[in-house]
C-alpha positions in Angstrom: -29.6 15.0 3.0 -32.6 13.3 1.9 -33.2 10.2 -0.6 -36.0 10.3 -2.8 -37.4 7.6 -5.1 -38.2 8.3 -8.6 -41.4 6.2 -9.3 -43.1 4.8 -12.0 -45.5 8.1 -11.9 -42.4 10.4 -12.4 -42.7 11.5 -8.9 -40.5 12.1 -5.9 -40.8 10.1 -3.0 -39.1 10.3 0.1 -37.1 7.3 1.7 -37.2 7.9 5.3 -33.6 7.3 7.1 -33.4 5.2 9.7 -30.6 4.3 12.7 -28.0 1.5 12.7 -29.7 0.9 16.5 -33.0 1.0 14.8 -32.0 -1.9 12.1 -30.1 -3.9 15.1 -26.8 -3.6 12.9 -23.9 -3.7 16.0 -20.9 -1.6 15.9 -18.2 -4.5 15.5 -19.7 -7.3 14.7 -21.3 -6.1 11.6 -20.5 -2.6 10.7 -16.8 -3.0 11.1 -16.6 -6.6 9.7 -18.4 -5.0 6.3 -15.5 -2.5 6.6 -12.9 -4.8 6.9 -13.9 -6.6 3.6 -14.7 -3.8 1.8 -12.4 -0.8 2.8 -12.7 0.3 -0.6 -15.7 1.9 0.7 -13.6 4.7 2.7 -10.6 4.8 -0.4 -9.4 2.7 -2.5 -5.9 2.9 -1.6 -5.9 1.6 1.7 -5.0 -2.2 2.8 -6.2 -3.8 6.7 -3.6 -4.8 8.1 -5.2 -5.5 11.2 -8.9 -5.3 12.8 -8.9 -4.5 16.9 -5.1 -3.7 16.6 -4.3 -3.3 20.3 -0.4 -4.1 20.7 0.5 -0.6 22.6 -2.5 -1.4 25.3 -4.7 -4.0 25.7 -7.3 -2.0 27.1 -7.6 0.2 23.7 -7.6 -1.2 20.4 -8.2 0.7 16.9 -11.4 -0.5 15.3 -9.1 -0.8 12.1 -5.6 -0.5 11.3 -4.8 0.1 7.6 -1.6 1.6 5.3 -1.8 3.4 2.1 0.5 2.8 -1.1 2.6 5.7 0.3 3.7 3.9 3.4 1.3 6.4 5.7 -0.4 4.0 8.3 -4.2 4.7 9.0 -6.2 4.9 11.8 -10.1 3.7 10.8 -12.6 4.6 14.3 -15.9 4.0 13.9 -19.4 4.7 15.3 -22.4 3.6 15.1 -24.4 6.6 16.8 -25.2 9.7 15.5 -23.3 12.2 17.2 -19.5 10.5 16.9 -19.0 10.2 20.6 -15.8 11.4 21.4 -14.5 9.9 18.3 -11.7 12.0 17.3 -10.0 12.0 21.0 -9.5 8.2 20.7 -8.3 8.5 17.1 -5.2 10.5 18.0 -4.7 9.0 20.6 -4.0 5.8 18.7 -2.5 7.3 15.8 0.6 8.8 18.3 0.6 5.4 19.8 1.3 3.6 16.0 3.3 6.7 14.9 6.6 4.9 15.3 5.9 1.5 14.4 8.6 0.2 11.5 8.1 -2.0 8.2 9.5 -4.9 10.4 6.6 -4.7 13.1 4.1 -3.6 10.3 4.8 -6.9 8.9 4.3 -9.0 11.7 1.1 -7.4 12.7 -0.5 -8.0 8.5 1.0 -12.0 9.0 -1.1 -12.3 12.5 -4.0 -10.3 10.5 -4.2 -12.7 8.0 -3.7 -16.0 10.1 -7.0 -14.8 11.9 -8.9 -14.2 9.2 -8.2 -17.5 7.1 -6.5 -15.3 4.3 -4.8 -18.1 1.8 -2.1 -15.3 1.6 -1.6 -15.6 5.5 2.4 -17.1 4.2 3.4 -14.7 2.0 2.4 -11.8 4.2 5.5 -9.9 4.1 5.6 -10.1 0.1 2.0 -8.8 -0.2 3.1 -5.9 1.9 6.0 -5.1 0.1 4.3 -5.1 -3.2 1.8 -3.0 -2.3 4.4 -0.3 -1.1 6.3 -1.3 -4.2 6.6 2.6 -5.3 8.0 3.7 -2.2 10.7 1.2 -1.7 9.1 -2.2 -0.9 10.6 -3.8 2.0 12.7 -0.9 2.4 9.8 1.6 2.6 10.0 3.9 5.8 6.8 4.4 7.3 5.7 7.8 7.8 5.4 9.3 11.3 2.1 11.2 10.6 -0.6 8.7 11.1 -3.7 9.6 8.6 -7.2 9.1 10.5 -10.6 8.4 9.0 -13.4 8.8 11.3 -16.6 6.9 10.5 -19.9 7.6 12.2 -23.3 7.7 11.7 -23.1 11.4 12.0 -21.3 14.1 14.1 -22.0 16.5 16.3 -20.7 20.0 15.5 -17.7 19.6 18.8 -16.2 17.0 16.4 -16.6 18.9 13.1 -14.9 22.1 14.7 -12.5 19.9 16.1 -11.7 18.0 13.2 -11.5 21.3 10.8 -9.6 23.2 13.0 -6.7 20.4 13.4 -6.7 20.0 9.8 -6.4 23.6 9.0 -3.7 24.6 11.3 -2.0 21.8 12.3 -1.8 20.0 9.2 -3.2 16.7 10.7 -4.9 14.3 7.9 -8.6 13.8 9.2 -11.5 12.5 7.4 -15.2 12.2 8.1 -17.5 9.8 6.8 -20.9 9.7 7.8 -22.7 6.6 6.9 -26.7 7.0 6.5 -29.1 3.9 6.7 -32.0 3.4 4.5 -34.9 1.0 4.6 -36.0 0.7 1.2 -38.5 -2.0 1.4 -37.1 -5.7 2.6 -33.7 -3.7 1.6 -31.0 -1.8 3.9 -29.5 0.5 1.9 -26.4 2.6 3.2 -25.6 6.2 1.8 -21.6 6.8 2.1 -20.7 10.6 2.3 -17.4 12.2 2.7 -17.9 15.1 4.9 -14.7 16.2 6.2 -12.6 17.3 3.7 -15.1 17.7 1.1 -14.4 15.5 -1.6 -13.1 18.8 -4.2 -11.0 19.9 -1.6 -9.4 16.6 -1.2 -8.2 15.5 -4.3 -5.6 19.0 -3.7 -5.0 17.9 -0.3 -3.4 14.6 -1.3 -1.3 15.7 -4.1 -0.1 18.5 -1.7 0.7 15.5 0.4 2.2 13.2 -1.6 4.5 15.5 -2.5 5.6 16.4 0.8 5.9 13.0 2.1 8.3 12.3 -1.4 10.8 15.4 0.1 11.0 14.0 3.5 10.9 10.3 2.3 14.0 11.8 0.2 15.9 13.4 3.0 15.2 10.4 5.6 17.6 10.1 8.5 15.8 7.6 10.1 18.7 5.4 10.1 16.9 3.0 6.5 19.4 2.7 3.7 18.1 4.2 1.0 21.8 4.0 -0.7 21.9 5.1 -4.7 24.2 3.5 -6.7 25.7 3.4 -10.0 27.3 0.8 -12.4 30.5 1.1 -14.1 32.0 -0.4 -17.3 34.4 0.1 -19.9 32.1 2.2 -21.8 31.1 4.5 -19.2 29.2 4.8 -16.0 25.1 5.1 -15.3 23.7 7.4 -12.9 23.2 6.8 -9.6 20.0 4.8 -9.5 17.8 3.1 -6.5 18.0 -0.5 -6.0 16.1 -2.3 -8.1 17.0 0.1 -10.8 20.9 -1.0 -10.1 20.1 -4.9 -10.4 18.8 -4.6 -13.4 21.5 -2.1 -14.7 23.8 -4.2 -13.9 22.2 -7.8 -15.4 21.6 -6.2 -18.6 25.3 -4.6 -18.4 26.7 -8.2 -17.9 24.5 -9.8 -20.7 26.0 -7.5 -23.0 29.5 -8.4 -21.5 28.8 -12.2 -22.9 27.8 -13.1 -19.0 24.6 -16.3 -19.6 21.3 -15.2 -18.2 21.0 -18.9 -17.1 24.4 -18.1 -15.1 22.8 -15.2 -13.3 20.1 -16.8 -12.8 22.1 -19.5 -10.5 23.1 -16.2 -8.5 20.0 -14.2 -8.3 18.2 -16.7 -5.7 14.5 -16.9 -4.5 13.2 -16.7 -8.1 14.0 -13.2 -9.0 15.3 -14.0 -12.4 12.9 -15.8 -14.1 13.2 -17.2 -17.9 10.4 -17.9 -20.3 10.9 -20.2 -24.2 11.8 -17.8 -27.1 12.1 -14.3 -27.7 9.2 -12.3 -26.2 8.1 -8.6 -25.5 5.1 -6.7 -24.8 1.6 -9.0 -24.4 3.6 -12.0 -26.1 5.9 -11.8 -23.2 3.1 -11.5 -20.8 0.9 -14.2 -21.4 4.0 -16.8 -21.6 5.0 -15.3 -18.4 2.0 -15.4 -16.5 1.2 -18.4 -18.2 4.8 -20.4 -16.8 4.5 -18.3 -13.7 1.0 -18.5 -12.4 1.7 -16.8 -9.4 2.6 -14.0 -11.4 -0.8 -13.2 -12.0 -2.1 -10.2 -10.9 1.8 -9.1 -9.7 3.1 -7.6 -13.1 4.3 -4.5 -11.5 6.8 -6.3 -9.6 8.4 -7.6 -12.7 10.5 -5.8 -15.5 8.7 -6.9 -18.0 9.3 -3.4 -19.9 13.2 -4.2 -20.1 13.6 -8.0 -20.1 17.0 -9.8 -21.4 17.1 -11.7 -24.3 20.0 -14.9 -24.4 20.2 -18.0 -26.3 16.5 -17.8 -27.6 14.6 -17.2 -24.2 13.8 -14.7 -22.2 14.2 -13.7 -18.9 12.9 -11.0 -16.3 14.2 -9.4 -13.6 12.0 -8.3 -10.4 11.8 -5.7 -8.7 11.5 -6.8 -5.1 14.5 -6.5 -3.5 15.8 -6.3 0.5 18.3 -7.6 2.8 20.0 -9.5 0.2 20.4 -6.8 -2.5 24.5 -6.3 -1.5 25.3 -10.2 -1.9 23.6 -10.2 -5.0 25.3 -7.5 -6.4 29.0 -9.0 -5.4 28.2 -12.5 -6.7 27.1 -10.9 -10.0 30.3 -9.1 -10.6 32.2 -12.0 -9.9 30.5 -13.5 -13.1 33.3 -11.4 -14.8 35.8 -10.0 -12.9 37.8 -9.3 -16.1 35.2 -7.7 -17.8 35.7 -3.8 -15.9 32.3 -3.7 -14.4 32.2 -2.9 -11.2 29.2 -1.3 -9.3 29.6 1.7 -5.8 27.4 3.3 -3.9 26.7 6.9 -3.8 28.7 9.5 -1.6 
């Protein structure tokens, strides 16, 4: 594809392309580091988790290693050159050699990630990472076995386009092209970004398609995670069986209704998961008081249930939705707030 310049004359002009070689612009030292800090570039719902990930062999490393909100891991490869190389070989390669890797491991590698590159968030790496798989379970998320690839070249030979289309097409593999074209538009490098492979109509289909697929086998999991339901019983009746988080907070607001303090469950929901703010807040009010007591907050709203907080003794108090390891010793310690009151929680089956 060519660029042309609109001038001042109402004309068309063309912008000659040029190479990366050409402009000097090296393969990991600058076109992988611009990657890393903007990886919006090639989708905005990816995160780095690590840059030269090479944990399964030191001799091979993937250029970039990044997940996406639905706990598929992704394997970024790029070229500077204008044919691909053998791009695609290395790229499955890696992404059988990652296919198995757990949350656990995923962690440690985004901690290690994040020490290296300075990241003020380098202590709280874990927490990052949970949040942003918050909508497929948080630290309980299973990561998917297939491995999502992104190839990224300054264009590709038509071995590597065949390849790519035919693995897509009948093998169901998740490969995506992206050719990157340098201009020099006066003392300016410009750089065109073009999906290629899918084409950019056809992908918005592929990914619900996906999405959907991944929810049915996320659903039917028997890769050994809990992914327990369970519901909460009282007096009055009992709730459907819901997923954690969902539970917690069933059961808070079903013991603040009971007469149970907030400020008593609060002592028994630990590590600031039950946080209270002065008077009787919803909606922005609640918000901004939040945010505002809770500065760390900010920017992390969709952790919080700040659509269903409990009101008690004229403040009010929000329940996250973060929850791991701990979630079964929180749920017996709550209970025991009122053993005579009939509520009781169990798991499903």
């Amino acid at each position: 594809m060519t660029l042309f310049e609109f001038t001042d004359a109402r004309t068309l002009e063309d912008v000659p392309s040029t190479t990366f070689a050409a402009q000097k612009i090296l393969e990991r030292a600058d076109l992988q580091r611009a990657l890393r800090e903007r990886i919006d570039v090639l989708g905005d719902d990816l995160l780095v988790v690590s840059e030269e990930f090479g944990d399964f062999d030191v001799k091979r490393r993937i250029d970039l290693l990044c997940v996406d909100r639905s706990a598929q891991l992704v394997v970024v490869e790029l070229k500077r050159t204008e044919d691909g190389g053998h791009l695609e070989l290395q790229a499955i390669r890696y992404a059988a050699m990652v296919s198995a890797m757990t949350f656990e491991q995923l962690a440690g590698t985004f901690e290690r990630h994040l020490r290296l590159t300075g990241s003020a968030d380098a202590d709280r790496a874990r927490e990052v990472l949970s949040e942003w798989l918050e909508e497929v379970g948080g630290e309980d998320a299973v990561l998917e076995r297939r491995v999502r690839i992104i190839l990224v070249s300054g264009g590709f030979d038509t071995q590597i386009t065949t390849t790519v289309l035919w693995l897509n097409d009948l093998y169901g593999l998740d490969i995506t092209c992206v050719r990157l074209t340098p201009y020099r538009v006066a003392d300016r490098l410009v750089l065109d970004v073009q999906q290629v492979i899918p084409l950019p109509e056809a992908a918005e289909l592929t990914v619900k398609l996906r999405h959907r697929e991944a929810a049915a086998r996320a659903a039917a999991s028997a890769d050994g995670k809990d992914r327990t339901q369970y519901a909460i019983e009282t007096p009055g009746g009992t709730s459907e069986f819901l997923p954690k988080r969902r539970a917690v907070l069933e059961l808070v607001q079903r013991l603040a209704a009971a007469g149970v303090p907030a400020a008593t469950m609060a002592g028994v929901i630990r590590r600031a998961k039950f946080l209270g703010v002065d008077g009787e807040l919803t909606g922005e009010e609640l918000r901004v008081a939040f945010t505002t007591r809770y500065q760390r907050a900010e920017g992390n709203l969709r952790r919080w249930f700040l659509d269903q907080p409990v009101h008690d003794a004229g403040r009010t108090w929000v329940l996250s939705k973060m929850w791991g390891v701990d979630f079964l010793d929180v749920m017996e310690e709550l209970v025991a707030l009122a053993p005579d009151s009939g509520i009781r929680y169990f798991a499903a089956g």
